[in-house]
C-alpha positions, 0 to 999 in steps of 0.5 A: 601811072598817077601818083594817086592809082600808084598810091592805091594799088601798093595800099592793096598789096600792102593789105595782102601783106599784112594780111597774111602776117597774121596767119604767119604769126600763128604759124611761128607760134603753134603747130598744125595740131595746136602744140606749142613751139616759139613762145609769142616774145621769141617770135617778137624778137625773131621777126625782129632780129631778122628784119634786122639783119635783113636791113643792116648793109642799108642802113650802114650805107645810109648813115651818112644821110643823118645830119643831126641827133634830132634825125637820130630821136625820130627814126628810134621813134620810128623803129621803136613805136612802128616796128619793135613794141607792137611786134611783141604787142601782137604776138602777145595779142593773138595768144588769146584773141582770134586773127579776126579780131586782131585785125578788127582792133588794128583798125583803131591806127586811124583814129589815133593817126587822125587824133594825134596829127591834130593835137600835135602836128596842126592836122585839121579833122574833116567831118568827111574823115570821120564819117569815113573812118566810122563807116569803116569801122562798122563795116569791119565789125559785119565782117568779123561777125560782131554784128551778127551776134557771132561768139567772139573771145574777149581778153582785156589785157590783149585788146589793150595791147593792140590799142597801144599798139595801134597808138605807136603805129600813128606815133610813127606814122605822123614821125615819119610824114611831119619829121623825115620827110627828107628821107627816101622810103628805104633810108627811113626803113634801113636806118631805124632797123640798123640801130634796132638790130643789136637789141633785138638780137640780144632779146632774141638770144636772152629768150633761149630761142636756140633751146626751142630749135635744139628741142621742138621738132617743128622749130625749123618749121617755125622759123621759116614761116617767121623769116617770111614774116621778117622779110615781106612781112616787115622788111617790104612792107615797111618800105611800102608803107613808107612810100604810101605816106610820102606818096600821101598822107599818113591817114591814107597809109593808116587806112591799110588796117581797115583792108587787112581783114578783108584779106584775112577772110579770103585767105581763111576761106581759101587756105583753111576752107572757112565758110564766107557768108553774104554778111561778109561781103556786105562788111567788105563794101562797107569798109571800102566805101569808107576808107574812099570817105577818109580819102576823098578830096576835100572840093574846093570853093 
């Protein structure tokens, strides 16, 4: 298999991935009916925690691959601006805005991939690029119904939060392709969820998560659908995510956000028997045709 279809095929499954966090985050938050069980920082700290601990005997086995306290500064700035903060920062997100829009908004982590590797790491910007990043865009905004006049809830607070988040996952991003290359997907994942892992078990346990467990009848519920978020929604799909920008380029691995709504509309329409209009398919292609934009080699004079 060529390294550029092996780079496509993991983006698709890392887009089925995360797609699906969205609706796991939901599911950690609230019942069936809508009722309240873990708070959006207790699932924060959970997926946290989990992945954590998931990760930890890795880690352990890798330390012996930092060299340096420099190693050190870049994987806390991958831990931290890739993993911990925009945890909280979704989960807070979505107690206000709906998973669509959510996924629209994580669509900004190009723009400030692109952003950042220029005025930081010397990252020349290609018209072609953003063309293709604003294709995309357009196309995710038909998908989700902005276009089309839909009634879409605004919360300025949250859609910051996911700005900023999307600002750390390009920080992380450009960390990982310009400062780690010498790491392998796993040590980089492994590493920076090692020293994360006590933090996040200590917020965990400040939360009282265990009074919710001990109280709410569908806490158990809950926590499984948080550990299957831990596990494939953070654990593996960091590990992908890694592989596709040393495979890559951080742009091409920045473009999953433009795929996660696509996914997240099939799963509503399969899942949750939500109606799927023609608009939408429109929105899908549109947002295809522009992620192949972004991605398509510059010819050579």
């Amino acid at each position: 298999m060529s390294k550029d279809l092996r780079s496509w095929i993991t983006l698709f499954v890392l887009a089925l991935i995360w797609g699906a966090s969205f609706i796991l985050m939901k599911r950690g938050m609230y019942d069936e009916v809508g009722g309240h069980i873990f708070s959006d920082s207790q699932v924060g700290a959970l997926r946290m925690a989990i992945a954590g601990l998931v990760m930890l005997p890795f880690g352990l086995m890798n330390l012996r691959k930092i060299k340096n306290w420099k190693q050190v500064v870049y994987l806390l700035v991958v831990g931290t601006c890739g993993n911990f903060f925009p945890a909280f920062l979704f989960t807070f997100a979505e107690t206000k805005l709906s998973s669509g829009l959510a996924g629209m908004l994580n669509s900004f982590t190009p723009f400030f991939t692109l952003i950042l590797g220029f005025l930081f790491f010397r990252q020349k910007i290609r018209l072609k690029q953003v063309a293709g990043l604003i294709i995309a865009f357009m196309g995710i905004c038909i998908l989700v119904g902005i276009l089309n006049d839909a009634p879409v809830e605004i919360s300025m607070l949250h859609v910051g939060a996911i700005l900023l988040a999307t600002l750390m996952y390009a920080t992380s991003l450009n960390t990982i392709k310009f400062k780690l290359s010498e790491f392998k997907s796993l040590e980089i994942a492994s590493l920076s969820f090692t020293f994360l892992s006590i933090p996040a078990w200590i917020v965990t346990l400040s939360l009282k998560t265990s009074h919710v467990l001990q109280t709410n009848e569908h806490a158990f519920e809950a926590l499984g659908y948080i550990s299957i978020l831990s596990v494939f929604g953070t654990c593996l799909a960091l590990l992908l995510f890694n592989q596709i920008i040393a495979l890559k380029s951080p742009m091409f691995a920045s473009s999953v956000t433009y795929m996660i709504p696509i996914v997240a509309v099939i799963l509503g329409v399969l899942l949750n028997h939500e109606k799927f209009y023609v608009s939408q398919f429109l929105g899908m292609i549109v947002i295809v045709g522009g992620v192949y934009l972004v991605n398509s080699k510059q010819k050579e004079k």
